[in-house]
N, C-alpha and C positions, 0 to 999 in steps of 0.2 A: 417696447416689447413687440414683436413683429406676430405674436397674436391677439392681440389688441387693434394691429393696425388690421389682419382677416377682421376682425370681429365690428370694426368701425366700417369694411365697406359689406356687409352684411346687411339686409334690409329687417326693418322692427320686426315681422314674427319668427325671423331667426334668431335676431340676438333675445327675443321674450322665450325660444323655445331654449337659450341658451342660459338662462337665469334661472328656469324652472327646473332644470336639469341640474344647476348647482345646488336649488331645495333638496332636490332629491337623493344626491348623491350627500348630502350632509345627512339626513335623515338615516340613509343607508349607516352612515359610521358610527351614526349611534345603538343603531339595531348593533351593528360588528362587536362594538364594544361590550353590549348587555349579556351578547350570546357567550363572548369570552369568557366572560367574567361567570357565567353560570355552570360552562365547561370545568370552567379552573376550578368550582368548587365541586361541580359532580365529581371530577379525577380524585380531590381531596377526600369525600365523603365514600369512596368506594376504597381508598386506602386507609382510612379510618373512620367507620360509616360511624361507633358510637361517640366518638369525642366532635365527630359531626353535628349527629343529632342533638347532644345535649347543646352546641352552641346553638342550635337551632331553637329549642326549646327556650332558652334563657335569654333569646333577641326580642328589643323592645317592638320590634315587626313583626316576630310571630303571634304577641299578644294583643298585636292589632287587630289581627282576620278572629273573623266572625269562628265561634264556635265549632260550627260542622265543620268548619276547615280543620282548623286543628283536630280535630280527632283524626282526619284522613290521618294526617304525620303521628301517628301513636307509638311507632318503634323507628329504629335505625333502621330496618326491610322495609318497611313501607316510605320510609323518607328516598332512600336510593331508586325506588320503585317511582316516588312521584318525579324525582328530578329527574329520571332515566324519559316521561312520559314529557316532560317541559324540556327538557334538550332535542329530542325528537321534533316535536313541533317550533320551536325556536331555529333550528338549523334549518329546516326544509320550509317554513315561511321567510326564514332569511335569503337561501337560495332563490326562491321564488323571485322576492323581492328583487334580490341583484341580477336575477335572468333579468326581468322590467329595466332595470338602470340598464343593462350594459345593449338591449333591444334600441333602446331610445339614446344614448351614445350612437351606434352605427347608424340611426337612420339620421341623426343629426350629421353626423359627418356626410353620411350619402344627399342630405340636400345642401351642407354646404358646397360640395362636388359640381350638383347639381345648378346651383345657383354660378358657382363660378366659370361653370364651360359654358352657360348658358351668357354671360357677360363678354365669354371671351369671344363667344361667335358675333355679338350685337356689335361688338368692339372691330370685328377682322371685317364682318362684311359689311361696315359702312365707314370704314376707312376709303380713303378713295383710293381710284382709278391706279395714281401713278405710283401710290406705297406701294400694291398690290406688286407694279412688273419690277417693283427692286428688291419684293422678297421670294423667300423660297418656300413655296407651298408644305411643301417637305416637314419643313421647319415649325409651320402655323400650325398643320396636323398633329404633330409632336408635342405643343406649347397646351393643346386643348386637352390630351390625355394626361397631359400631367396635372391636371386637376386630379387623380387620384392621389398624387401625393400628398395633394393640400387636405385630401378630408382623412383617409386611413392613414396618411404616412404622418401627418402634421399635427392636423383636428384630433381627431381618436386618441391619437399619445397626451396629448394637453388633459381631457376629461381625464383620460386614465388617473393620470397624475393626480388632479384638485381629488378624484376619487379617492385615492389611495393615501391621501396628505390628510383630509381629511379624518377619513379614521384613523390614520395613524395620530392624531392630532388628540383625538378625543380618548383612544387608547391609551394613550401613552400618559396625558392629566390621571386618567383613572387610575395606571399604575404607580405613578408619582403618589398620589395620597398614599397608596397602600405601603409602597416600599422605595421610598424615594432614592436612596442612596442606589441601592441597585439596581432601578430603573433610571435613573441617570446615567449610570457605566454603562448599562446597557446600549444608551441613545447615543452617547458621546460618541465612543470607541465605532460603532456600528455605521452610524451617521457619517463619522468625520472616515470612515473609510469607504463609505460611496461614494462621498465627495471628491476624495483623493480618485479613484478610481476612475470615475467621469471624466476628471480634466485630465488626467492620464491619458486616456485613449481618445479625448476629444478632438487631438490632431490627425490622427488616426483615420478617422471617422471623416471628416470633413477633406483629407487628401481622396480616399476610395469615394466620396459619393462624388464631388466633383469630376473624379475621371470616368464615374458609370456614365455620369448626366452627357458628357462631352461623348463618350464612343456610341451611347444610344441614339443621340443626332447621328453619328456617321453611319451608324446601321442601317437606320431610317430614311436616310436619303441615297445608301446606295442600293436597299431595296424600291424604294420611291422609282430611283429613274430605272433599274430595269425592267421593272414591271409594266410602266408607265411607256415603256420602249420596246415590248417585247418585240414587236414585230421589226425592227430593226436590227435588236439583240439575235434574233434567228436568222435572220438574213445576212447578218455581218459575223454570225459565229464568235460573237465574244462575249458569252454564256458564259463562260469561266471565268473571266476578268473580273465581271460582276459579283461571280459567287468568289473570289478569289478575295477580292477586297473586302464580301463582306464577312469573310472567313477574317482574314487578318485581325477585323473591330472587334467581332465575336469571341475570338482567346485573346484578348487582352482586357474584353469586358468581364470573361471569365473568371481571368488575377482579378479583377480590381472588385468583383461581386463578393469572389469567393474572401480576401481581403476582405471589407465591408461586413460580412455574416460575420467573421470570427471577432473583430470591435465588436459587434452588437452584444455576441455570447459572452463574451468575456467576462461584463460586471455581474452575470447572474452565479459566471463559476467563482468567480472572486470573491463575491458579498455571500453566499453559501456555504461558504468554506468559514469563512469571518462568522457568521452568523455562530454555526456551531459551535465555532473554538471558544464564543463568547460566552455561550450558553455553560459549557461546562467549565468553561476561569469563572463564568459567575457563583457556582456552585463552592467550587471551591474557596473561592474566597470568602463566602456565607461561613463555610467548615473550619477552614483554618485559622483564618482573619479576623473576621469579626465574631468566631468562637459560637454560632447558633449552634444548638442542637441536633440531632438528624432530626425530630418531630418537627424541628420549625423549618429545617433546610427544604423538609418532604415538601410542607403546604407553600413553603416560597417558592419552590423547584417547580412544584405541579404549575402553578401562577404563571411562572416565568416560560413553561414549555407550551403554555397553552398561547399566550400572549405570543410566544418566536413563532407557532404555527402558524399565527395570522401575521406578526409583523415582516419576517424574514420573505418570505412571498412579494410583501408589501414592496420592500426595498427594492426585492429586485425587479418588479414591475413597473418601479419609480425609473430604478436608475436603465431599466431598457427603454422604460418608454422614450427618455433624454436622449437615448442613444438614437431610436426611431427619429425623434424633431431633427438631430444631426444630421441623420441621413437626407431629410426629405426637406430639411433647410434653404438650400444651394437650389431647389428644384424652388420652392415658395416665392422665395426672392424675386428670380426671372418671371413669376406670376404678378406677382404684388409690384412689380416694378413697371409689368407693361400693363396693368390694370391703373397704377395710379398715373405712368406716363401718356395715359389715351382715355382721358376722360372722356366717356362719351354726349354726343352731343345730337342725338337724333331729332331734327326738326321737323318733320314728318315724316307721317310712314308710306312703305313704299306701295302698300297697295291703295290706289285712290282712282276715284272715278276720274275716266278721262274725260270722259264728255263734261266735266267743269272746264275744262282749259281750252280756250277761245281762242286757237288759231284758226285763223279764218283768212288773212291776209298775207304776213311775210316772214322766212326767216330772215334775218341782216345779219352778217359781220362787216364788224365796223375796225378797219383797221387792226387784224386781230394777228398775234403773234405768236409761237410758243416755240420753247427747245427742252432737252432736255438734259440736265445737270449742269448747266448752263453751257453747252456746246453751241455750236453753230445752230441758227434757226432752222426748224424744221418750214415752218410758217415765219412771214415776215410780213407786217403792215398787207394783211388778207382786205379786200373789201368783195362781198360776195350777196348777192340776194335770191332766195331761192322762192318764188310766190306758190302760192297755196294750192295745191290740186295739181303741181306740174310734176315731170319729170325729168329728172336730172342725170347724165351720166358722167361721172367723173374719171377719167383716164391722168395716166402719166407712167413715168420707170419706178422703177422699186427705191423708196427711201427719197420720194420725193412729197410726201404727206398726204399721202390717200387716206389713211389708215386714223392719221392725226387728228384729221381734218373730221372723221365720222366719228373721233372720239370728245372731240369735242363740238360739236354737233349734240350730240347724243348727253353732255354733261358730264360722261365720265372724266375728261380732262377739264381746266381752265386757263383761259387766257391769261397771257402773262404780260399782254398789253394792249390793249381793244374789248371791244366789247360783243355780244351776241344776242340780238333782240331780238323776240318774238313778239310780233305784233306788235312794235315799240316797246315791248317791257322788257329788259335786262335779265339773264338768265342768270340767277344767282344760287347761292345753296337755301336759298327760302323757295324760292322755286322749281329748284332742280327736281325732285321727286314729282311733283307735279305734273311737270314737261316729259319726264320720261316712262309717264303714264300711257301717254297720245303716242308710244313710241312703237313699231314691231322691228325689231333686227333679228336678220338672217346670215349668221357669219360663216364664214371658207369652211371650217369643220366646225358646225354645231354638237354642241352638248348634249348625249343622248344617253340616258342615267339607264340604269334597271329598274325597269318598271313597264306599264301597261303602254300601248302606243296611245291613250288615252291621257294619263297620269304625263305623259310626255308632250302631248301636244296641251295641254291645261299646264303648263311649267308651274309650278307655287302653290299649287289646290290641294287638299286634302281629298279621297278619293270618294268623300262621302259629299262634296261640295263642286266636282266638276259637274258642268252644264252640256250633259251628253249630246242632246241637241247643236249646240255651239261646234263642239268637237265634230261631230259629222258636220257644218255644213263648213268647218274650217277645210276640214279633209276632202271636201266634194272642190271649194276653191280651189285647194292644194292642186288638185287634178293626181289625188291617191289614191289609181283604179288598181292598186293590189290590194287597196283592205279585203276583197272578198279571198284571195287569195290565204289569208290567215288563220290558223284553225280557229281563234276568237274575235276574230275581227278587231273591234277598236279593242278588246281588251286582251289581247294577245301580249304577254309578255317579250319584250322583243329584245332584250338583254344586254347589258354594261358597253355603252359607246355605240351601241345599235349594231351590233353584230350580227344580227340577223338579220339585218337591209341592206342592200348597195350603195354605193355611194349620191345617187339618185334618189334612191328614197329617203333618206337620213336630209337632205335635203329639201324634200318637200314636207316632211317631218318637222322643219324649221320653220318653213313658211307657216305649213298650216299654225305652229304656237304662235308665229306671229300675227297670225288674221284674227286665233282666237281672242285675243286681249281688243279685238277691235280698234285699230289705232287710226291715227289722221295721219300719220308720217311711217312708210315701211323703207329700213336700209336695207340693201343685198348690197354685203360688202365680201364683195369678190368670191359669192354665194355659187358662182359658176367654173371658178377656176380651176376648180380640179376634177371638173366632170367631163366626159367625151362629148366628142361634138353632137350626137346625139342627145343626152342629156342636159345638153348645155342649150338647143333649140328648143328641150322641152320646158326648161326655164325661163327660156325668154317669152315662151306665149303664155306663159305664167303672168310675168311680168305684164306683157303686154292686155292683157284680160285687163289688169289694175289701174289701166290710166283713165283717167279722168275721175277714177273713186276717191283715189289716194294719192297724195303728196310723193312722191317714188325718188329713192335715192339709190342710185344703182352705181357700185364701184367696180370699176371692171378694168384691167390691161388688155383685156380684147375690146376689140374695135365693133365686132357682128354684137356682142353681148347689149351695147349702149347705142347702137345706130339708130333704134327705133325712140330713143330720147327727143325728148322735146329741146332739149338742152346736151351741151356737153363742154365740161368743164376741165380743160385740159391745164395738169401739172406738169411743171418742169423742175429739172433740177437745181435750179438757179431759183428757185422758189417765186419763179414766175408763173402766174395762173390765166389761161385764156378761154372765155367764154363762147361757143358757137351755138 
């Protein structure tokens, strides 16, 4: 049962808040049950309050209670007077009660929600390096909000259900004593036609949500890339393309929603209708049939209409909620699928003091290779050593493994034949976190979030945990003489992608997050390439400030960018690499 399998990867105080929630919702159907059962006789005793009272009188239960009680009940008016005061408080401590169940239903769904995006993001961002550039961002954004289906569209309908099962459960025994025959035709007939009704439209159901699931992907990615492209999208004038196609997904998600709503509705008009017709063949069949009375049909009838009040609701809560897990099925699946296929396996975490990690002497490749989908080597039998406190410049053409080479460097990648020592120790996934503690990189267009130039240059910190100090003496490195320029200085909002900086600043913006982690090894991979040569001079004495402090890996197809290198490590496309 595929909520069994949510509920197996759920951790103990979900699934303990999920057992107590089953106490409670049983507890609930029994209160349902008591309140019916008092309604049915309050209807009875107001349609004949004195053949009421005298059963009342003549029950081995009334002669149980203590004296003063029994006086309260002295007439047929005061008997309807006391039930009218115990229906009263029986319905609205009942409601109470069920606001508390159905409070603690939502919020359990909202932290199964919560618990499962929260998996999904541990799961996406420590996947590595190379899943990352063969999927579609688009995609992974899409895959984490559908955690709503799994707690309101999936979770929420299951409670509902045991809720609803529940009492009808204990309802329905209760009725069974009293009047078994026609509480049986009742359940039959009522039952076996939400059943039918369900698999009816079950295929129904599962064609429209499968085609919502697939056209809300196409939505989502051809909003994704034009947004992500605006400034392309304006300069290229195919602003319409974009809204064009995403028009197309949009009326056809239309059909297939509006499709999907009408299966949803359908069993509640169906089993409504059923519910009714039941009620009154039951009546009659009491009249004709089985030949009762109207006195006995009345108190069966009041019974029966009071028990349909609660149970017909029942039903159709049952059989929508079935419709609900249908819909949000197809959406679980694709969860539960890449949550059991990506077991996570975090071997430490990323934030770790660098200053434990002891390079002091050398980086080594050893013979190192890699390609990708097994194409032609990008890297091929690398032997390369970069000693500690130097600086490196690496040149070559485009798609000759500049790129590669800092990615695996850095750990994001790994060798697919050789090895990478630091210090003689082997760079593995036991270590990798580690090493790319000791790390600062500063790439072509750095990532510049919405937030404070603070909150930005601290990348990972909470704003009550960056080290202000740190920050300014990152940004005084940086050589960031427009902070004063800013109407908050370090905490100037500087807005989504750094929109408010140049491409010069957004740049030393990088560095300085880089200085701030304090690192033994900083890369500027191709940190200059898209700046003027102006900007591009003022990086280099950036750079230049940093040698002899720091380990310097500087990627660059200009030649003036790496000249001042200690080293320079020239690629070729033949995956030849030459040392000068």
């Amino acid at each position: 049962m595929l909520f069994l399998k949510v509920l197996k990867l759920c951790p103990h105080n979900l699934q303990k808040k999920f057992w107590l929630l089953l106490a409670a919702m049983l507890l609930l159907a029994f209160g349902e049950t008591a309140v019916v059962g008092l309604i049915a006789f309050y209807a009875a005793s107001v349609s004949d309050p004195l053949a009421s009272w005298q059963a009342v009188m003549t029950s081995s239960v009334f002669h149980s209670l203590p004296d003063n009680t029994r006086l309260i009940v002295d007439s047929p008016r005061a008997l309807i007077g006391v039930l009218s005061l115990l229906v009263i408080m029986a319905v609205v401590f009942k409601n109470i009660y069920r606001g508390y169940v159905t409070f603690h239903i939502a919020r359990f769904a909202a932290l199964i929600e919560a618990f499962f995006g929260q998996r999904l993001m541990e799961i996406f961002l420590h996947r590595d390096y190379l899943w990352h550039l063969k999927s579609n961002s688009a995609d992974l954004l899409q895959l984490i909000q559908w955690r709503t289906h799994l707690g309101n569209g999936f979770v929420t309908p299951h409670l509902k259900i045991f809720c609803e099962i529940s009492m009808l459960i204990v309802l329905l025994a209760s009725l069974l004593v009293v009047q078994p025959l026609v509480s049986l035709l009742f359940l039959v007939v009522q039952g076996g036609a939400g059943v039918v009704v369900y698999f009816r439209l079950k295929k129904g159901l599962d064609y429209s949500a499968r085609n919502c699931k697939t056209l809300t992907l196409e939505m989502n990615r051809d909003a994704t890339r034009a947004i992500h492209g605006i400034k392309d999208v304006q300069i290229t004038g195919t602003a319409e393309f974009f809204v064009t196609s995403f028009k197309k997904s949009a009326d056809k998600y239309a059909d297939m929603f509006g499709l999907q709503q009408f299966w949803k509705e359908s069993p509640l008009l169906s089993l409504e209708s059923f519910g009714f017709v039941i009620l009154a063949g039951v009546i009659l069949f009491m009249l004709f049939i089985l030949g009762y009375s109207p006195l006995e049909t009345t108190g069966t009838a009041a019974l029966l209409a009071v028990t349909a009040w609660r149970l017909l609701p029942a039903f159709n809560r049952i059989v929508s909620s079935m419709t609900g897990i249908r819909t949000a099925q197809v959406y679980v699946e694709t969860l539960l699928k890449e949550l059991y296929d990506n077991k996570l396996n975090i071997i430490q975490k990323d934030r770790v003091d660098c200053e434990k990690q002891l390079f002091k002497k050398v980086i080594e490749f050893q013979n190192v290779s890699f390609s990708y989908d097994d194409a032609r080597p990008v890297l091929s039998s690398m032997n390369l050593k970069i000693p500690c406190g130097q600086s490196i410049g690496i040149m070559g053409p485009s798609g000759c493994g500049k790129s590669t080479l800092v990615d695996l460097l850095t750990g994001l990648l790994r060798p697919q034949q050789g090895k990478i020592l630091i210090d003689g120790q082997e760079l593995t996934n036991e270590n990798v976190f580690l090493w790319r503690s000791c790390i600062g990189y500063v790439p072509q267009f750095p990532y510049i979030f919405e937030g404070t130039l603070a909150e930005n240059v601290a990348f990972g910190k909470d704003h009550q945990d960056i080290d202000m100090e740190r920050v300014l003496e990152s940004c005084r490195l940086a050589a960031m003489d427009f902070i004063h320029q800013l109407p908050q200085g370090v905490e100037t909002v500087i807005g989504e992608r750094g929109v408010r900086l140049s491409g010069g600043q957004r740049q030393r913006v990088a560095i300085a997050r880089a200085l701030y982690r304090r690192p033994q090894l900083i890369v500027f991979d191709e940190a200059t390439s898209a700046l003027d040569e102006e900007n591009d001079q003022h990086i280099r004495k950036l750079i230049a400030g940093l040698k002899g402090e720091k380990t310097l890996i500087v990627v660059s197809h200009r030649h003036s960018t790496v000249q001042d290198c200690e080293y320079i490590l020239k690629l070729k496309g033949d995956n030849v690499a030459q040392m000068t």
